[in-house]
N, C-alpha and C positions, 0 to 999 in steps of 0.2 A: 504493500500500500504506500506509494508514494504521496507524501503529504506535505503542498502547495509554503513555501514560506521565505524568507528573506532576512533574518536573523541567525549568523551561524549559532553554533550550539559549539561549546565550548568545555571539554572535560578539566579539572582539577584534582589531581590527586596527589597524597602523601601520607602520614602517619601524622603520630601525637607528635615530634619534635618542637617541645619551646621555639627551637631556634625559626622554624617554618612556618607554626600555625598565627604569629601574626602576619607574615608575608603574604598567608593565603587570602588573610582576611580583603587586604591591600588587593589581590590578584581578585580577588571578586567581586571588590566595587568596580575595580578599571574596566573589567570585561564590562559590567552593567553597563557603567558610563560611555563604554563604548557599543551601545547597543543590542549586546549579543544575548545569547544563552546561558548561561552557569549550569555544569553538571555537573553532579559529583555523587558522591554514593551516601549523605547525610539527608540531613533529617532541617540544619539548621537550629535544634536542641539542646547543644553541647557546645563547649567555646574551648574545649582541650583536644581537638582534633583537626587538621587541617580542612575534612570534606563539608564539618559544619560551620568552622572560622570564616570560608569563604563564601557558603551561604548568609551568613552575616552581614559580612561585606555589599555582596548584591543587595541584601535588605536597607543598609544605611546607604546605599548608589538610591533606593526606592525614596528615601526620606527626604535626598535632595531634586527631587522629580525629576530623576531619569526613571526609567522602564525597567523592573527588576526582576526580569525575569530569571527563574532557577526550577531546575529539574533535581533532585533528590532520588537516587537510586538505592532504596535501602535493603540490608541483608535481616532475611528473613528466611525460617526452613522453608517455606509454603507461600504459592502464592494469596495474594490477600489483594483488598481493595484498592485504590488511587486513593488520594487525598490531596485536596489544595487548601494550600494556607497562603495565602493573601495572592501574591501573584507569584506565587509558587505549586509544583507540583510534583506529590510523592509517590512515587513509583515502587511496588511491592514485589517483583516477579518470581518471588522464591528462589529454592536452589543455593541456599546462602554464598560464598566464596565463587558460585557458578556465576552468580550476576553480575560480574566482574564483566563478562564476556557483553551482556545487555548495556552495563554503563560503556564499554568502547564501540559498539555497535551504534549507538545514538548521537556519541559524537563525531564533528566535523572536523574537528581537530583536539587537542590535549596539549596538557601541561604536566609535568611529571614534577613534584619535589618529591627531596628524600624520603625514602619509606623500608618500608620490610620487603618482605615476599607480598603481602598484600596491592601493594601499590606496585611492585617487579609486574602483577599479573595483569593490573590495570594496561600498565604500559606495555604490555608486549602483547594484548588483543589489541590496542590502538595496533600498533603496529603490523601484524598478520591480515588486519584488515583493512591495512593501506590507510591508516588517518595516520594525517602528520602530527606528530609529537614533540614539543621541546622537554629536554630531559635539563634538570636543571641541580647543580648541584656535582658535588666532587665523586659521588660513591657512581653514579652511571657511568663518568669517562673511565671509574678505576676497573668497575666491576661489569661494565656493559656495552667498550669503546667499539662503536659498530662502525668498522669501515672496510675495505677492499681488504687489505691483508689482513684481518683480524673479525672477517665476518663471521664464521663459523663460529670459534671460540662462542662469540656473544650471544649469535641465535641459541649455539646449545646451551648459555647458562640462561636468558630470558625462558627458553624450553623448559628445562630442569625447574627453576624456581618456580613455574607457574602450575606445571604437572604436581608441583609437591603440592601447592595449597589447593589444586583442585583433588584431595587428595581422596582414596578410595574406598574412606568410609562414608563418604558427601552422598546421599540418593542419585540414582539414575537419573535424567532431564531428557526430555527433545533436542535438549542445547547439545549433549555430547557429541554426536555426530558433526556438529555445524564448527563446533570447537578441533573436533583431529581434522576436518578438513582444511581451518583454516591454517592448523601448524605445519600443514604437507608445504605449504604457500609462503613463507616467512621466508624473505628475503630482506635486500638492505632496501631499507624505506624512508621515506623523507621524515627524518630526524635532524634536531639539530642542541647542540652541546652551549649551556650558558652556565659561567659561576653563579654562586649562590650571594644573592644581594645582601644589602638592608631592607625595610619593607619600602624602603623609597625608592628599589629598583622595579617595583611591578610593572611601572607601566611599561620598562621596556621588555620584560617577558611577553606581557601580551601582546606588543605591537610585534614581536618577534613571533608570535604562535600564528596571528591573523594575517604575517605577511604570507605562510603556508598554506590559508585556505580558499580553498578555489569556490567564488561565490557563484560561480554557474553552474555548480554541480556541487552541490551539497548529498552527500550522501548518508546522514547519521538519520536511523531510524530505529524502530524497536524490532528486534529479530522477528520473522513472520512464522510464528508455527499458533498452531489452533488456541491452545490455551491462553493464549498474550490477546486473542480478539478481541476482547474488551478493554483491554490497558492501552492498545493500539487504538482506539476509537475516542477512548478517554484523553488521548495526549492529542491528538489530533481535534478534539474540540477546543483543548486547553490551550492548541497553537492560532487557531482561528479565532480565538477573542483578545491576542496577541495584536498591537497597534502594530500596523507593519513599520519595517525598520527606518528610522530618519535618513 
């Protein structure tokens, strides 16, 4: 279901790091400010983790009227309802640690700070599914440096790390299938390497992720299998009452 709009959609990910989760905050009003989508896999409930630091951010981008728009992709075993909270909207699709694959599948491009394997698994579905990703921070060049001589290495540790968290006591999904096909496919993909700021570098992360997205072909949507038919109808009504982009 391709669904009509003009606002890219923008992933943020990372862990609890102090050092990060005020920069997210920073990296989520700028995207607002700058029109877009904020996605991330929070809730916007919590202020010690960078995926609801940055929904934050988007909410205080809302206070000084800009357009706050944010997507919320939370872990959950089961799928469950949507929800919107103000001009946001929370996305349930179960599968817990699986929905990793649904948050880089809806976005148009990402942002990667530091993280664990959690955020490895975010970044490296962006990447098998061809969204462009700035990887930001010292641990990707040391642990994930993806270039011509040294592409293997990384794809096998982005692989490794992500196999682990999808790990084999997690339930069976429709997602599974969609997930090894997409790892047959992980080549070197438009990524790009930025040190790690002060939270007064945001804006130039973002203007760094949004020079990677291609706004004639936005491709970030919700995976299409049967059971997502409802959350896919939901987010697509919740994109249509979305002021189109300045």
């Amino acid at each position: 279901m391709r669904i009509p709009r003009t606002r890219p959609v923008i992933g943020v990910f990372g862990s609890s790091d102090p050092e990060t989760v005020e920069l997210a905050e920073e990296i989520g009003y700028q995207i607002a400010a700058r029109s877009c989508v904020l996605l991330t896999g929070g809730t916007g409930r919590g202020r010690d983790r960078v995926k609801d630091r940055a929904i934050l951010g988007a909410k205080r981008a809302g206070q000084k009227g800009y357009v706050a728009a944010w997507v919320g992709v939370e872990r959950t075993k089961r799928h469950e309802d949507s929800e919107r909270d103000g001009s946001g909207l929370i996305l349930r699709p179960g599968y817990e640690h699986k929905r990793n694959y649904v948050e880089a599948h809806l976005c148009d491009a990402a942002i990667a700070l530091p993280g664990g394997e959690g955020t490895a698994s975010e970044a490296a579905f962006c990447l098998v599914l061809r969204r462009p990703i700035v990887l930001v921070g010292p641990k990707w060049v040391a642990d994930y440096r993806l270039s011509v001589e040294n592409n293997a290495v990384a794809v096998g540790r982005f692989r490794k790390d992500t196999m682990e968290r999808m790990s084999s006591h997690e339930q069976e999904s429709p997602l599974d299938t969609a997930i090894a096909d997409a790892y047959r496919s992980l080549t070197l993909p438009a990524a790009r390497y930025l040190p790690l700021p002060d939270q007064t570098g945001a804006g130039p992360i973002v203007e760094c992720v949004l020079d990677l997205v291609d706004r004639m072909a936005l491709p970030g949507k919700i995976p299409e299998i049967a059971e997502f038919d409802t959350m896919i109808r939901e987010y697509a009504e919740w994109l249509e009452q979305l002021p189109s982009r300045e």
